[in-house]
DOBA-40623 format. One line per 5 residues: number of its first residue (from 0); their letters; for each residue x negated, y negated, z of C-alpha. Coordinates in Angstrom, 2 decimals, always signed. Example, Ala and Ser with C-alpha at 12.3 -4.5 7.8 and 13.67 -1.06 7.14 Angstrom:
// DOBA-40623
0) AS) -12.30 +4.50 +7.80 | -13.67 +1.06 +7.14
//
This chain:
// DOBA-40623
0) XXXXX) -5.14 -7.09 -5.72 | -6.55 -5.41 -8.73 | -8.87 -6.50 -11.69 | -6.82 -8.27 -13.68 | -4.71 -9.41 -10.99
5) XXXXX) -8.07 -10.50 -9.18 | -8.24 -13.72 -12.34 | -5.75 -15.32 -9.97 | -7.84 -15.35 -6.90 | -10.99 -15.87 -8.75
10) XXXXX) -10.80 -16.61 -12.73 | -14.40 -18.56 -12.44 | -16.18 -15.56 -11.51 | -14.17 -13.14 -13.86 | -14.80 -15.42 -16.66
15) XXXXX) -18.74 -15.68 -16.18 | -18.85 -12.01 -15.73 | -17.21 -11.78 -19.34 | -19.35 -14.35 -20.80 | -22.73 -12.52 -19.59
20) XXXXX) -21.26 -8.89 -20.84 | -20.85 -10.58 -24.37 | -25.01 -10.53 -24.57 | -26.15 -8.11 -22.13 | -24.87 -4.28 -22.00
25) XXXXX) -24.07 -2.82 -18.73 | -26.18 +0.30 -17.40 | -25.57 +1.90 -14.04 | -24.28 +4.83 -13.77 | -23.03 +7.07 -11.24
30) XXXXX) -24.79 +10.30 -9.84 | -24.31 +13.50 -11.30 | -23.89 +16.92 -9.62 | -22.54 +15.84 -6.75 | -21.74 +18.08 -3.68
35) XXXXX) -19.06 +18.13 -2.16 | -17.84 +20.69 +0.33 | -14.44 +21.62 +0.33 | -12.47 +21.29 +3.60 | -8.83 +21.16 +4.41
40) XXXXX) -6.23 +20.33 +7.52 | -5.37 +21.76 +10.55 | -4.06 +24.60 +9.74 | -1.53 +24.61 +12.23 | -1.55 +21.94 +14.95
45) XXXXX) +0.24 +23.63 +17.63 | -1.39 +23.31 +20.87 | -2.60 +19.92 +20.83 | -1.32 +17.70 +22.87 | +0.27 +15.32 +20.04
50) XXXXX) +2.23 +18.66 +18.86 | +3.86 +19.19 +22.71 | +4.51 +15.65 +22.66 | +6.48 +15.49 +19.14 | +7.84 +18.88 +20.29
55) XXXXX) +8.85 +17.09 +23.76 | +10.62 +13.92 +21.50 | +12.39 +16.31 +19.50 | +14.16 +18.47 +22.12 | +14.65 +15.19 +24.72
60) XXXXX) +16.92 +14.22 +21.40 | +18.86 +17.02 +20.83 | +17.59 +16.87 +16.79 | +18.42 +19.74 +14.23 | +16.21 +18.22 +12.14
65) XXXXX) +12.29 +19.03 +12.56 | +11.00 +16.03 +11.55 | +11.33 +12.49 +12.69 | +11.11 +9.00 +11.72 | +10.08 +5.81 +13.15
70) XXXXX) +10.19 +2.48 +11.42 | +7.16 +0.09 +12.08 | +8.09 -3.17 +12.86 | +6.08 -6.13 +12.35 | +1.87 -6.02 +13.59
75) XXXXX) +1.89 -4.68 +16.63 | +4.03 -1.37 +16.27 | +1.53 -1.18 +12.84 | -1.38 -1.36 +14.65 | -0.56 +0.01 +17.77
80) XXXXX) +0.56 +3.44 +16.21 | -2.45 +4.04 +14.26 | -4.37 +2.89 +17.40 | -2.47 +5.81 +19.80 | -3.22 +8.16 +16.71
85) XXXXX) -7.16 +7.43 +16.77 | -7.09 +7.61 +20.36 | -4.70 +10.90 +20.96 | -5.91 +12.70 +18.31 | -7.90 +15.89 +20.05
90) XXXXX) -8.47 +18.05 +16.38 | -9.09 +16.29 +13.25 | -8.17 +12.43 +11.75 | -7.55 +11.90 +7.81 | -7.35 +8.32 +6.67
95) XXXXX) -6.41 +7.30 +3.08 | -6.57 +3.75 +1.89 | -6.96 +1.52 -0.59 | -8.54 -1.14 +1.20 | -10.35 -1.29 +4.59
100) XXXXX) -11.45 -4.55 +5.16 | -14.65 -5.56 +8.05 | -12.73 -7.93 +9.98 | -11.97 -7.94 +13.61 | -8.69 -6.12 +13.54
105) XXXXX) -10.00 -3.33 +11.65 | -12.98 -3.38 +14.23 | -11.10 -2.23 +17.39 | -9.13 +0.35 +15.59 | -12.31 +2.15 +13.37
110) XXXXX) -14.06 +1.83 +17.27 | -11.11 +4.24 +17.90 | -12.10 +6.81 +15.06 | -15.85 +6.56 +15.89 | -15.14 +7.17 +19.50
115) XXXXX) -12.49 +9.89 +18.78 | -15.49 +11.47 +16.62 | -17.99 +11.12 +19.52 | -15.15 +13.60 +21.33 | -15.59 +16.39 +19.03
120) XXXXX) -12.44 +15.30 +16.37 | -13.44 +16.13 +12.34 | -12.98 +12.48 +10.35 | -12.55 +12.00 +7.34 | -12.12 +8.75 +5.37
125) XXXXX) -10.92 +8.71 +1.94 | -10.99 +4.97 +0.80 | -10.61 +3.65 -2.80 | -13.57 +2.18 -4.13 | -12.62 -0.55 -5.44
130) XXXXX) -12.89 -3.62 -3.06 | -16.19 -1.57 -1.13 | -18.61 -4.81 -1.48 | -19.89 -7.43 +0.08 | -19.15 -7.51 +3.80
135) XXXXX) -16.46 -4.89 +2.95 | -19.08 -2.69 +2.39 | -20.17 -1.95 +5.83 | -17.09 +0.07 +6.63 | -19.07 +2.89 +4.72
140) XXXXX) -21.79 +2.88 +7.50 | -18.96 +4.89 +8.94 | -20.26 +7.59 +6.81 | -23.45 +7.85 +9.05 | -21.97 +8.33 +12.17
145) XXXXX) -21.89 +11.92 +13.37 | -18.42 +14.44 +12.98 | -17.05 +11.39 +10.40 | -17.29 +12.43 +6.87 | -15.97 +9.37 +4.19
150) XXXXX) -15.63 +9.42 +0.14 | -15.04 +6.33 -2.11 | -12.60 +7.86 -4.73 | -13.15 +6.59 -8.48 | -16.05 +4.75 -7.64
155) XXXXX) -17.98 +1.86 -9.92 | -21.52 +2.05 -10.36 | -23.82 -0.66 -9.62 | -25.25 -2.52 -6.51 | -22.52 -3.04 -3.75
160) XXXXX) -24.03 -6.79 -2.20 | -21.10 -8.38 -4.50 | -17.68 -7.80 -6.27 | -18.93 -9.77 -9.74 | -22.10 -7.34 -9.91
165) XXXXX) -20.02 -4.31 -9.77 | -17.38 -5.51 -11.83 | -20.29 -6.47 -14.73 | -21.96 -3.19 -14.32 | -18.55 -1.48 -15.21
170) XXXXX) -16.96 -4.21 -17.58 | -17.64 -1.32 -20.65 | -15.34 +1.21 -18.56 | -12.24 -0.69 -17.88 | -10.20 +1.73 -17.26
175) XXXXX) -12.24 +2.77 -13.92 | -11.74 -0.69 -12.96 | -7.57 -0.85 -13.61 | -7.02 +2.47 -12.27 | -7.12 +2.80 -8.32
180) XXXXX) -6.20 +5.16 -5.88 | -3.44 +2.97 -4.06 | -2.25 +6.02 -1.27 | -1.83 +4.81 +2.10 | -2.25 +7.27 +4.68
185) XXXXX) -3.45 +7.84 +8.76 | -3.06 +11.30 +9.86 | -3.65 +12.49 +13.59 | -3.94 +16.83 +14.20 | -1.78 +17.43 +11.47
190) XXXXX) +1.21 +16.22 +13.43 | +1.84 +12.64 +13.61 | +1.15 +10.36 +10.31 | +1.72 +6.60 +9.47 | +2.45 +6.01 +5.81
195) XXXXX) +3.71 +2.84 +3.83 | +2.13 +0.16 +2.02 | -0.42 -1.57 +4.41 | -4.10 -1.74 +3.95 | -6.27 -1.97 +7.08
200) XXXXX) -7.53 -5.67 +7.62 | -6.39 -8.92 +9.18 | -4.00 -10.23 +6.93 | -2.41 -6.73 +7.13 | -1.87 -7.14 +10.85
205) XXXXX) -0.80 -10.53 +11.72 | -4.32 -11.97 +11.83 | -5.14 -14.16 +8.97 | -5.89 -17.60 +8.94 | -5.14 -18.10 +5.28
210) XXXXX) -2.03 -16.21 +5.19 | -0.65 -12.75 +6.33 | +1.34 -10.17 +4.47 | +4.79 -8.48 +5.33 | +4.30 -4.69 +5.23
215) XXXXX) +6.25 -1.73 +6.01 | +5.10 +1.33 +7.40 | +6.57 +4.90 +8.65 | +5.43 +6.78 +11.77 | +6.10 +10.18 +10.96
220) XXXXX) +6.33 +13.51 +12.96 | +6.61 +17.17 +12.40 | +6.13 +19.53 +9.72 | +6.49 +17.04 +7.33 | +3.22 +15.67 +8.02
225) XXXXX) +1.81 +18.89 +6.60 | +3.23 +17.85 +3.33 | +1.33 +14.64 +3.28 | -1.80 +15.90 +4.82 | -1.72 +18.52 +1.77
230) XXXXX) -1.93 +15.63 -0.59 | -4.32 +14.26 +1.33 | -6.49 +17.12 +1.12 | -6.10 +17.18 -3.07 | -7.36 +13.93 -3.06
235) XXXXX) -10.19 +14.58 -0.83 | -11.34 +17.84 -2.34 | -10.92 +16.42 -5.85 | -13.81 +15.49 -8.16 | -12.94 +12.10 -8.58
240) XXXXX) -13.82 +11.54 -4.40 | -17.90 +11.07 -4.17 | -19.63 +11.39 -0.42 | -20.97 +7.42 +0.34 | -24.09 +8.99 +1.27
245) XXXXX) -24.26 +9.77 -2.37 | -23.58 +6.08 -3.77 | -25.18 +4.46 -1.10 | -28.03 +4.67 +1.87 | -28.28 +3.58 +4.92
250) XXXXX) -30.82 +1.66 +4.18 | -28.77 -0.34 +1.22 | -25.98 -1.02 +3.93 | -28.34 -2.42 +6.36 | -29.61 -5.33 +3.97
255) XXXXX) -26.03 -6.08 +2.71 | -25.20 -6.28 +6.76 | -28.60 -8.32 +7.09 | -27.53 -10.38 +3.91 | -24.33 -11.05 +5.26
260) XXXXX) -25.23 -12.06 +8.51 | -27.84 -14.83 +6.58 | -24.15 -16.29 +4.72 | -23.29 -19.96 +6.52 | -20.53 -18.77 +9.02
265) XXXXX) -17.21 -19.52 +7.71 | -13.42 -18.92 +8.57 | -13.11 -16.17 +6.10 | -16.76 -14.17 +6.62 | -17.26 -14.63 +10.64
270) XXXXX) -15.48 -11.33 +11.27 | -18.41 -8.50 +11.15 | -17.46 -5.40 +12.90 | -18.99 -5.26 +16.15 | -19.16 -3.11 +18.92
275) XXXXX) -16.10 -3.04 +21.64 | -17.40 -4.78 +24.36 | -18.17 -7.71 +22.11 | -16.54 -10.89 +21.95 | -14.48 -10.43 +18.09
280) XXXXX) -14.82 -13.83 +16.02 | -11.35 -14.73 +16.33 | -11.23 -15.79 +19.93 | -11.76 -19.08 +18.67 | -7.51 -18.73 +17.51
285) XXXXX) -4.75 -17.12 +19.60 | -3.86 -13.73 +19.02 | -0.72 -13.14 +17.04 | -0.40 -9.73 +19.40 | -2.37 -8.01 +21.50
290) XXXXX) -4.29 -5.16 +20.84 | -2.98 -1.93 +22.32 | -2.21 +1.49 +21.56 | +1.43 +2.37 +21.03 | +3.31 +4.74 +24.10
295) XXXXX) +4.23 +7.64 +22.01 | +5.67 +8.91 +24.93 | +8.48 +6.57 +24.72 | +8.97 +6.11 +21.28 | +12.23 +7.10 +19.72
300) XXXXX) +12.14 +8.81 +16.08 | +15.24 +9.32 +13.77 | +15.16 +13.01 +13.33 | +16.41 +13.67 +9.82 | +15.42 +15.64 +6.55
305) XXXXX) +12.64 +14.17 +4.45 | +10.69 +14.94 +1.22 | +6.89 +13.82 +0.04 | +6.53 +12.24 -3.54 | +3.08 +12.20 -4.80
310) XXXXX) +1.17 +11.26 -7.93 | -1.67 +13.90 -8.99 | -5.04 +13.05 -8.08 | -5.60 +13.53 -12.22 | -3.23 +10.88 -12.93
315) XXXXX) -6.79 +8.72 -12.92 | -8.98 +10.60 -15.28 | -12.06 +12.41 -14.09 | -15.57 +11.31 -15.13 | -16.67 +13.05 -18.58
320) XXXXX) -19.85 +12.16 -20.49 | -19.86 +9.03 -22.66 | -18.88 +10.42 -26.00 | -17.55 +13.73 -25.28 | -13.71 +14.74 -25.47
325) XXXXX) -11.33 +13.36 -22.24 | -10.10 +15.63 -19.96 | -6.97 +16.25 -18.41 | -3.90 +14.16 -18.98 | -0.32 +14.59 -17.95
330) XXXXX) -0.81 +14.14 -14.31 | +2.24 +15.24 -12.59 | +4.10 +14.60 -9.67 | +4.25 +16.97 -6.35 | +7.33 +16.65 -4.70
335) XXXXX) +7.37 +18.35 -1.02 | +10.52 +18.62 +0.83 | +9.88 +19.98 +4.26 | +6.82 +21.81 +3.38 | +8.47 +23.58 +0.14
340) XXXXX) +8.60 +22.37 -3.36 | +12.50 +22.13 -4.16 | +12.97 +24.67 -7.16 | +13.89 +22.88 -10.56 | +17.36 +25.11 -10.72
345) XXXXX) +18.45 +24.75 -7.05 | +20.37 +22.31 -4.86 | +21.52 +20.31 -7.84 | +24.46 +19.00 -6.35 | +23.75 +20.26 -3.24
350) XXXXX) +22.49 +18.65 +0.45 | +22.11 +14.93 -0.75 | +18.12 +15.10 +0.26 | +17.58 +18.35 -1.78 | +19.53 +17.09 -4.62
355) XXXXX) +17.24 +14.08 -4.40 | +13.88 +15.83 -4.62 | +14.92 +17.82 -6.73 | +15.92 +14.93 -9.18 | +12.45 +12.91 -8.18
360) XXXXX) +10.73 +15.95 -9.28 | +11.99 +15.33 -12.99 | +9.58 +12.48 -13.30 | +5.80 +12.77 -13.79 | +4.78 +9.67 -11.54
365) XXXXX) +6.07 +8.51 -8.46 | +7.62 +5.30 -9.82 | +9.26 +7.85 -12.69 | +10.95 +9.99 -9.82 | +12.28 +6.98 -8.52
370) XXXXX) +13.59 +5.97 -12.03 | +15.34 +9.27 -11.38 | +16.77 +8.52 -8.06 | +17.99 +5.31 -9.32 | +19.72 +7.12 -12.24
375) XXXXX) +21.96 +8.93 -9.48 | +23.06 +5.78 -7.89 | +26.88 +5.43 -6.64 | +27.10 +2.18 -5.04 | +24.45 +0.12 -4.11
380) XXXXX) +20.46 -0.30 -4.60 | +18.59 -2.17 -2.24 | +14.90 -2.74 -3.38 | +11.89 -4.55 -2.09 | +8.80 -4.44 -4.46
385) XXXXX) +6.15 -7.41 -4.12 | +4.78 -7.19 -7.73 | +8.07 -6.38 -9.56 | +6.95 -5.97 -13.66 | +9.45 -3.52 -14.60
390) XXXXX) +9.30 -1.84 -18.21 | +11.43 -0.97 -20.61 | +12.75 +2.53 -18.67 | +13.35 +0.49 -15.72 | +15.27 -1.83 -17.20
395) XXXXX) +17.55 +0.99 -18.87 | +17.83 +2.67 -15.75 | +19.37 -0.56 -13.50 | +21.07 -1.40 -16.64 | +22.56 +2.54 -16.58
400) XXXXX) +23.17 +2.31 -12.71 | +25.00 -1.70 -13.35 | +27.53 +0.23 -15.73 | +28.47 +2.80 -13.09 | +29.21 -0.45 -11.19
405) XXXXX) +26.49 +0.06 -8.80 | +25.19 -3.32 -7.19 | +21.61 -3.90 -7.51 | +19.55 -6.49 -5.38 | +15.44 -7.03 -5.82
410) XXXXX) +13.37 -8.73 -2.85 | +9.90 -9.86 -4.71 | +7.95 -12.24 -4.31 | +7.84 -15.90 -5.09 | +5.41 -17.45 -7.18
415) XXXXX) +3.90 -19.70 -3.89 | +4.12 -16.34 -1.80 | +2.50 -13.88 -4.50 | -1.58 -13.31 -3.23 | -2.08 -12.15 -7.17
420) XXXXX) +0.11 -15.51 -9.52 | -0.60 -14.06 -12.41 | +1.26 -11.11 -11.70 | +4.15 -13.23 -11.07 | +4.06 -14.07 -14.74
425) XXXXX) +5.00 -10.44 -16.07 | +8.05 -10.73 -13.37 | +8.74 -14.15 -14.78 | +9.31 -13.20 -18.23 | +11.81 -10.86 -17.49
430) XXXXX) +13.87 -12.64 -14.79 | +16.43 -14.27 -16.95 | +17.25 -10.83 -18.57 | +17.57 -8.95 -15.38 | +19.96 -12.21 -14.11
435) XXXXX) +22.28 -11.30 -17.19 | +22.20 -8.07 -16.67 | +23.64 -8.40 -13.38 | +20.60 -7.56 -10.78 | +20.33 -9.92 -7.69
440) XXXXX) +17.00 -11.49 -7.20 | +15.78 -13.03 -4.44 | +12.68 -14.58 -3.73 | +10.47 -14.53 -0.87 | +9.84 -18.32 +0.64
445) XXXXX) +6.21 -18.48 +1.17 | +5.99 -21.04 +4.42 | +8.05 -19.54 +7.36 | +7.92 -17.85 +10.89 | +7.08 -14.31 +10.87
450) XXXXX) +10.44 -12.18 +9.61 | +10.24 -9.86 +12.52 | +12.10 -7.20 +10.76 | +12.38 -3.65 +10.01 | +10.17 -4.02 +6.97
455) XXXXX) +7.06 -5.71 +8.53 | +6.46 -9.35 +9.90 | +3.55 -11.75 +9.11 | +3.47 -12.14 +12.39 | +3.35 -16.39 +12.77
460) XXXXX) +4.90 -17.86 +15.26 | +5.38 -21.04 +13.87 | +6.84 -22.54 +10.44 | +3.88 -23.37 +7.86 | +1.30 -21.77 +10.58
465) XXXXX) +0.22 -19.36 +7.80 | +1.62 -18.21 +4.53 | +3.67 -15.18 +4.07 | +3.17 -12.54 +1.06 | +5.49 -9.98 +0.46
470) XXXXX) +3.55 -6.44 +0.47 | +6.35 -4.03 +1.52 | +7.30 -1.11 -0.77 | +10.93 +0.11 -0.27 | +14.48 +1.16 -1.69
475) XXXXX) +17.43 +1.77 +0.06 | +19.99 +3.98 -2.29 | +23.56 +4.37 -1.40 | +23.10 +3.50 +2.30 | +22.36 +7.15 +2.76
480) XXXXX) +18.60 +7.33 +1.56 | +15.26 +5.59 +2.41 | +12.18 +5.40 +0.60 | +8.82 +4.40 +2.05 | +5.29 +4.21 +0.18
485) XXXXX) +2.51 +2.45 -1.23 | +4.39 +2.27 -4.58 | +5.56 -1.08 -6.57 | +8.18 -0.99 -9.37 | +6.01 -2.37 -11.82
490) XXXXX) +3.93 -0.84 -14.94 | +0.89 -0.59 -13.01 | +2.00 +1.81 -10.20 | +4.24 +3.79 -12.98 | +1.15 +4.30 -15.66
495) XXXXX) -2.31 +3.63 -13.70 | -2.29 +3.49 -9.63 | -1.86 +6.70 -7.69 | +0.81 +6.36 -5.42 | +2.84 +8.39 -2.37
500) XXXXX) +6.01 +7.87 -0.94 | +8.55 +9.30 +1.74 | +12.50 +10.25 +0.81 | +14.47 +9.64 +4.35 | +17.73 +11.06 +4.14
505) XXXXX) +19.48 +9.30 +7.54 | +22.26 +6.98 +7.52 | +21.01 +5.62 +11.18 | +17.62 +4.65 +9.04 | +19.25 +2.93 +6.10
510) XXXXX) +21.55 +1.01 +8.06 | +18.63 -0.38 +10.25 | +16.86 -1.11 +7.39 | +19.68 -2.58 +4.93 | +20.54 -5.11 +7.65
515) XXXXX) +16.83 -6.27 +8.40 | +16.64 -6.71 +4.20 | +20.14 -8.44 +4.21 | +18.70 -10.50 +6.95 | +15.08 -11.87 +4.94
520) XXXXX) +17.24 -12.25 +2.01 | +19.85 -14.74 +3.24 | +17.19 -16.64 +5.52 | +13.59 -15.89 +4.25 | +13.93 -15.87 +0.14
525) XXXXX) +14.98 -17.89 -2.30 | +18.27 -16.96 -4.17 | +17.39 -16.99 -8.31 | +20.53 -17.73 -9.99 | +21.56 -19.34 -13.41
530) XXXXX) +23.37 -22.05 -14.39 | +24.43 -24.41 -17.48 | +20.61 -26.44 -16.80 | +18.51 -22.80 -16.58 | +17.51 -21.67 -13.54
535) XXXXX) +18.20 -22.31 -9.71 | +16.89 -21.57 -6.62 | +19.01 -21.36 -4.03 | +17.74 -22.35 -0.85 | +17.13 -20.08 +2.13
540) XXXXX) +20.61 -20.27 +4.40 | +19.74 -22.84 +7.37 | +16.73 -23.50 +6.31 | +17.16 -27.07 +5.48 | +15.95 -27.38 +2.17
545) XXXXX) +17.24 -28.16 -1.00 | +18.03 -26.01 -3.95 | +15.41 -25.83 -6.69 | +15.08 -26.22 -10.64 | +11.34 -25.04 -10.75
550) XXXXX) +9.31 -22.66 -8.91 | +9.80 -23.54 -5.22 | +6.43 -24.56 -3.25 | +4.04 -23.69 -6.20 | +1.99 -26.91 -7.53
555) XXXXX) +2.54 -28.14 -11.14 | -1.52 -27.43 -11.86 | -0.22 -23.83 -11.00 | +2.74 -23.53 -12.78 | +1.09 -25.35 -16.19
560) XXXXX) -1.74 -22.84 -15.69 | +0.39 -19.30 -15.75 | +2.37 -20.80 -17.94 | -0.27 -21.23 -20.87 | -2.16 -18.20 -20.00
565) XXXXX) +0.64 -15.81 -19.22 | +1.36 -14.64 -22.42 | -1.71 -13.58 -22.84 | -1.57 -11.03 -19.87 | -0.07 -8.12 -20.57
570) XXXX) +2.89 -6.18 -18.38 | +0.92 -2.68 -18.31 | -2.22 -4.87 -16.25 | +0.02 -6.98 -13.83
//
């Protein structure tokens, strides 16, 4: 995931890179007085086709509301969506990530935005800059292709041909290297978005050979698109966002494509983009899914009030000269309900959705608003967060809600199923005080069949054909209101990581959802409970394995190694 959540994943290379910065100073920088144009989105997208056909869906179901929902389930319905967005859009496509990997499945689908660019449609590609090396890199050729316009937002300086180079050019800035732009966002005319927590690359969709994660993701229609192409267009038109063309040139890419192509072919690397007709490097494996655009035609939203939350693009400070004061701080939070920011006074008390903006909007960060929302809790919390670290507010808020008698249940990760262990650790050290609180925690086995739920699916077909990781980012409050985003409940997306979400307010949506979560919780994670020896894992219903008094599936080497060096990693970097 992120830097210091990289040392799992690759503590030799980390620890060289700190060993060489001890003696030698780091010294690229990044350019100065950079253009960059200001543009913004459709301003209205009536009259393109995807308008008449969310205007079609809407009256076919009778809705009052003008916006509508539809939850993304598993690889295909993830990938097909954004594939019938690339491919129906007729005016403009945003995209917003925070990673776009080169792999086959993001092949097909960014052959979809070039070709929707060779039609006449304005791209733009907004893309965190954080995992831009390597093979990775190539995605910026996309930059050079005509009608597609693409910024790296907070980039690092240095030479893009590795991740260690770039990391030891900016080692003496590490605070551009912990704080990312973690939005997640594909936007088609203004009209018809997909938002959640999924990156674009093949363990996102169901393709990995290593392992796949289990994401969530929101189609969304109607004027409440508007609200999340607005933040879109903050974060494009901010000064944090720098055009590729001037980080990189297209003659820079070409020898990292030429260097890349030279690498001895392996499972992880044989998976350059290449050009439709070509046969993709995974033909040597089946398919999890095929590859096809979604029938919007036939797809049936929940039409129900919703509200954007938003971090500030300033929540990640802008670039200043070495030695001179920092700029702005306090970075706010937008909150959008419908198109209109709920006033401060109003609806207090009110519609249930307004009343919920409107007590979001009393937090400064996304995760903060949601400390808000949990604060209002009557009955019940329902919460998936892969990398749960929570901080001293969080814990007095689900200690607040547990006094009001409302029941509180986490989905995380396990330590086998986490892609980043030694985040696990700052979840670890709080489990036992969350158990006595009185939160329910639950585990996510790492080994198992694709979930093929409401919240995502890794998309095996087998048990033990790949490993699962828990990526979704959702809450359910009250069985009345949904949140969807790109947001943990940990320190990092509360203090460091921009981050956007979606407030749902449909009973039809949370009761979908709530049984799909009830459903991975009883079969797909482990149960943490305590008893007179410590700790116990409970054992996934029918699963056929026995109950567990350590970590389940994680090695001893692994469990000895967080366990000396996790209390040296602090909460706020997990």
């Amino acid at each position: 995931m992120f830097a210091f959540r990289a040392l799992g994943r690759s503590a030799r290379r980390w620890c060289v890179a700190v060993g060489i910065a001890l003696v030698l100073p780091a010294c690229a920088e990044l350019p100065k007085d950079v253009q960059r144009p200001v543009s913004t989105s459709l301003a209205s997208p009536a009259g393109t086709p995807l308008a008449a056909l969310v205007q079609q869906r809407r009256t076919a179901a009778g809705a009052r509301s003008e916006s509508g929902f539809l939850l993304l389930n598993g690889p295909p319905a993830a990938y097909g969506s954004r594939l019938a967005l690339a491919e129906g859009a007729q005016k403009t496509l945003d995209l917003q990530y925070y990673a776009i990997h080169a792999d086959a499945s993001t092949d097909r689908l960014l052959q979809a935005v070039r070709d929707a660019a060779q039609r006449g449609v304005r791209v733009r590609i907004l893309l965190d800059d954080f995992h831009s090396t390597g093979r990775n890199a190539l995605v910026m050729r996309l930059a050079f292709v005509p009608s597609i316009e693409m910024r790296m937002f907070n980039p690092l300086a240095g030479a893009r041909g590795s991740s260690l180079g770039r990391l030891f050019n900016a080692l003496d800035d590490a605070s551009r290297i912990q704080q990312r732009m973690h939005n997640k966002l594909f936007i088609a005319d203004n009209v018809l978005g997909v938002t959640g927590g999924r990156n674009l690359g093949d363990a996102y969709f169901g393709n990995g050979e290593a392992g796949n994660f289990v994401d969530l993701d929101v189609l969304a229609a109607g004027p409440v698109v508007q609200d999340l192409s607005r933040s879109f267009d903050a974060y494009w038109n901010n000064e944090r966002a720098y055009p590729v063309q001037s980080l990189v040139t297209r003659e820079e890419l070409e020898a990292i494509r030429n260097e890349t192509r030279a690498e001895p072919k392996t499972q992880e690397n044989d998976s350059e983009p290449r050009p439709p007709n070509a046969a993709p490097a995974t033909e040597r494996r089946a398919r999890a899914w095929d590859e096809k655009p979604m029938d919007l035609t036939s797809a049936t939203f929940v039409w129900a009030p919703a509200a954007v939350l938003v971090d500030k693009p300033a929540k990640i400070p802008a670039d200043v000269p070495r030695g001179s004061p920092g700029n702005e701080k306090a970075p706010g939070l937008v909150v959008t309900q419908q198109g209109r920011r709920p006033s401060s006074a109003a609806t207090r008390g009110g519609s249930s959705l307004a009343a919920a903006a409107d007590t979001a909007a009393d937090g400064e960060t996304v995760v903060e608003g949601l400390l808000q929302l949990i604060g209002q809790a009557k009955s019940e919390l329902l919460i998936i967060s892969p990398y749960f670290v929570p901080g001293q507010d969080m814990k007095q808020a689900f200690a607040a809600a547990l006094a009001r008698g409302v029941r509180i249940r986490v989905l995380t990760n396990s330590l086998a199923s986490n892609d980043a262990p030694v985040a696990h650790v700052g979840y670890a050290r709080h489990r036992e005080e969350l158990l006595s609180m009185g939160v329910g925690l639950y585990e996510m086995r790492s080994e198992q069949a694709g979930l093929g739920s409401a919240f995502g699916s890794a998309g095996g077909s087998e048990p033990g054909e790949s490993r699962s990781m828990l990526h979704s980012k959702a809450l359910v409050m009250d069985g009345r209101l949904l949140v969807v985003g790109s947001m943990n409940l940990d320190l990092r997306s509360q203090l460091q990581n921009t981050e956007i979400a979606l407030l749902i307010r449909s009973d039809e949506l949370c009761r979908v959802a709530s049984g799909q979560i009830e459903i991975a919780m009883r079969d797909g994670a482990w149960h943490v409970e305590r008893d007179d020896n410590g700790l116990v894992w409970r054992a996934p219903q029918n699963s056929g394995l026995k109950d567990s008094a350590t970590e389940p599936d994680a090695s001893v080497g692994l469990r000895l190694l967080l366990k000396l060096f996790g209390p040296f990693a602090p909460d706020r970097l997990l």
